[in-house]
C-alpha positions in Angstrom: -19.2 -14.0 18.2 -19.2 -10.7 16.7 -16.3 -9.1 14.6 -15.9 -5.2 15.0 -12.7 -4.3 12.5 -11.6 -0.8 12.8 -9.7 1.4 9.9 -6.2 2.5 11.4 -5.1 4.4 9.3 -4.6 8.3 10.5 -5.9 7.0 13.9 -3.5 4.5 15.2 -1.0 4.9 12.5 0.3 7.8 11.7 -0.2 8.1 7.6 -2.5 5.2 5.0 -0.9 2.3 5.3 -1.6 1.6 1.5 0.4 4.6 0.5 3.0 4.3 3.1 3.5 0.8 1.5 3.5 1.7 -1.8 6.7 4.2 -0.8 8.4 1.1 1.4 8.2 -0.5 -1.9 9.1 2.7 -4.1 12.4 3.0 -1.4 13.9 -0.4 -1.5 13.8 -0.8 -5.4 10.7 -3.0 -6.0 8.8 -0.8 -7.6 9.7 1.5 -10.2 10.3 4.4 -7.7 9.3 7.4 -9.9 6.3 5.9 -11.6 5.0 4.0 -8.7 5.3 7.1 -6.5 3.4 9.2 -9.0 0.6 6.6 -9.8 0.2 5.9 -5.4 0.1 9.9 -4.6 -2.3 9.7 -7.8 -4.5 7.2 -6.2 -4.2 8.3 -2.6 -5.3 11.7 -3.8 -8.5 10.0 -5.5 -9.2 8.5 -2.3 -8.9 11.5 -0.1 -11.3 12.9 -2.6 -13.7 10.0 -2.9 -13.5 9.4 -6.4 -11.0 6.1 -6.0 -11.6 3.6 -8.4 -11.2 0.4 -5.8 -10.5 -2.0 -8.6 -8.1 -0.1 -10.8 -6.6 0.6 -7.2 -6.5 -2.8 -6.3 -4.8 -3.9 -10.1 -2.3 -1.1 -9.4 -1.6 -2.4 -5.3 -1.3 -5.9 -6.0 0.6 -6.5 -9.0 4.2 -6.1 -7.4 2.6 -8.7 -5.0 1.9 -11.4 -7.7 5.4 -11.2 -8.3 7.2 -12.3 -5.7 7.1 -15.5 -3.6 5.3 -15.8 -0.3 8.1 -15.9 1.2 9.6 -12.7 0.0 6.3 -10.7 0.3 6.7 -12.0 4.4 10.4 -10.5 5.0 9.1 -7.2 3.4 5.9 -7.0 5.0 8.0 -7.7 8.7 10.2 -5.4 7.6 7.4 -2.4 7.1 5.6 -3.5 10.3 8.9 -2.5 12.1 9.6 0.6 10.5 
């Protein structure tokens, strides 16, 4: 069976999902808001452009992931989906 995945972002949703969770983060206090908001508009920017560095990007996205449990990271992520 073939698998057809589609990009929602500024399609479907309204906004990039990776920046609009980046700020979710930024909002409820786990991230650094200042500095996380600066480095994700920095990044989102670079995308927009076509200059983003996927793996600096993915270092930058993840990290506050690796440090919280699974269990955490699936309250937050219901929480975003319903916002």
């Amino acid at each position: 069976m073939p698998l057809a995945i589609f990009d929602l972002d500024n399609t479907l949703l309204a906004g990039d999902s990776d920046y609009l969770w980046g700020q979710f983060l930024a909002e409820r206090g786990i991230v650094y808001g200042t500095i996380y908001e600066q480095q994700n508009q920095a990044f989102y920017e670079q995308y927009k452009q076509g200059t983003l560095d996927i793996y600096e990007f993915l270092g930058f996205a993840l990290k506050p992931l690796s440090e919280h449990p699974l269990e955490q990271l699936h309250s937050w992520r219901e929480q975003f989906m319903q916002e």
